[in-house]
N, C-alpha and C positions, 0 to 999 in steps of 0.2 A: 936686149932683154936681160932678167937678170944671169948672175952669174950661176954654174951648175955645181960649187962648193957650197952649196946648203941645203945640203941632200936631210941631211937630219932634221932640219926644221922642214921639209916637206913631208917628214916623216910623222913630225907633232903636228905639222897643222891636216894631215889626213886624217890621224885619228881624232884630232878635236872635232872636224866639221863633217867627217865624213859616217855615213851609219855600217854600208857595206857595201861589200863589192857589185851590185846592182847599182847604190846610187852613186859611185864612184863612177862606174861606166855612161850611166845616165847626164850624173853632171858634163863627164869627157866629152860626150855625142852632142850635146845642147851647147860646150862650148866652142867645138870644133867644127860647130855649124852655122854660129851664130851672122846674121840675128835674126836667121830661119827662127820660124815657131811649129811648134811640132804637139799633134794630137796624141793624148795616150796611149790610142793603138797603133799607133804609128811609132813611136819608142817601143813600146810591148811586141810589136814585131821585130825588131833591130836588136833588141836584147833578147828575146826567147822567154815573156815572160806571159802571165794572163795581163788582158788589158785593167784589168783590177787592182795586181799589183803595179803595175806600173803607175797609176794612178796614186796608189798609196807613196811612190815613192816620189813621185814629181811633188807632190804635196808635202813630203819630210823636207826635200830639195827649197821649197821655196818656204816653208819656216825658218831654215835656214840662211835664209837670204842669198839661195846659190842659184835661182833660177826665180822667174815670175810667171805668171798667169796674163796673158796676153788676151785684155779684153773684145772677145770673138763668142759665136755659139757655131759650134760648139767650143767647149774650152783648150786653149792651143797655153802650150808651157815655150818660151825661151831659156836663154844664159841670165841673169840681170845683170848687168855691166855696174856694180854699185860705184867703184872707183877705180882710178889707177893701182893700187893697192893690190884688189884682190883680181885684177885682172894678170899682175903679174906671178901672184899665187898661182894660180889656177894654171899659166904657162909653164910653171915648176913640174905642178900636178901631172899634167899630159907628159911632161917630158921623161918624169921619175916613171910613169906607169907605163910608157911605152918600152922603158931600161929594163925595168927590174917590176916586172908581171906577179911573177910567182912569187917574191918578194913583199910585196903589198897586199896581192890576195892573201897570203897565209897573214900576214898581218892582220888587216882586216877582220878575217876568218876567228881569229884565236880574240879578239878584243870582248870584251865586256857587254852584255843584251844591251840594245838600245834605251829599254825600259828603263833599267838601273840608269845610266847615264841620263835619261831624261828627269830620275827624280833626286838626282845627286844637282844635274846644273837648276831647277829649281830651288834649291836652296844656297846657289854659288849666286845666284840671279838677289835672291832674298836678303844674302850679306852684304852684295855692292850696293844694295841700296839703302841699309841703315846707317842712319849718320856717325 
């Protein structure tokens, strides 16, 4: 697995993909389960959340490209295993959040609304694509 000297780059790639400490725990649980698939009240229990939010957040998760929707009724969310790549991101992830808890939640915690971020990389999305 990789090596555990690139704690800071675990550091940048949480706050690029991650919203907050819910879907951070969310992604952990879906990918230390994998390739279970899991209903939203069924994470909404496991995290202490309403099944609403949960729902909301398995849905940021897989705009993300950090979990899928697993064609069932009712709707079951997995990990999505996209590559090698972000699978061994994601072994980083678990292993920095399992170290340094408090560390990440206050990180997390103090990072910028979602919202802002989501209308900031609309327009990061809008420059890679002009020629």
């Amino acid at each position: 697995m990789p090596d555990s000297d690139s704690s800071v780059d675990v550091y940048e790639y949480i706050l690029d993909k991650i919203d907050a400490v819910p879907h951070l725990e969310a992604v952990i649980l879906l990918w230390n389960s994998r390739p279970v698939a899991w209903l939203p009240e069924e994470l909404a229990s496991r995290l202490y959340l309403s099944k609403e939010k949960a729902t909301e957040i398995l849905n940021d998760l897989a705009r993300q490209q950090l979990v899928q929707q697993v064609a069932s009724s009712p709707a079951k969310y997995s990990y999505l295993p996209r590559n090698e790549e972000q699978d061994e991101w994601m072994y980083k992830v678990d292993v920095a959040y399992r170290r340094e808890l408090v560390r990440i939640s206050t990180m997390l915690h103090s990072k910028t609304p979602s919202s802002v971020r989501e209308f900031a990389r609309a327009f990061r999305i809008k420059k890679d694509r002009e020629p």
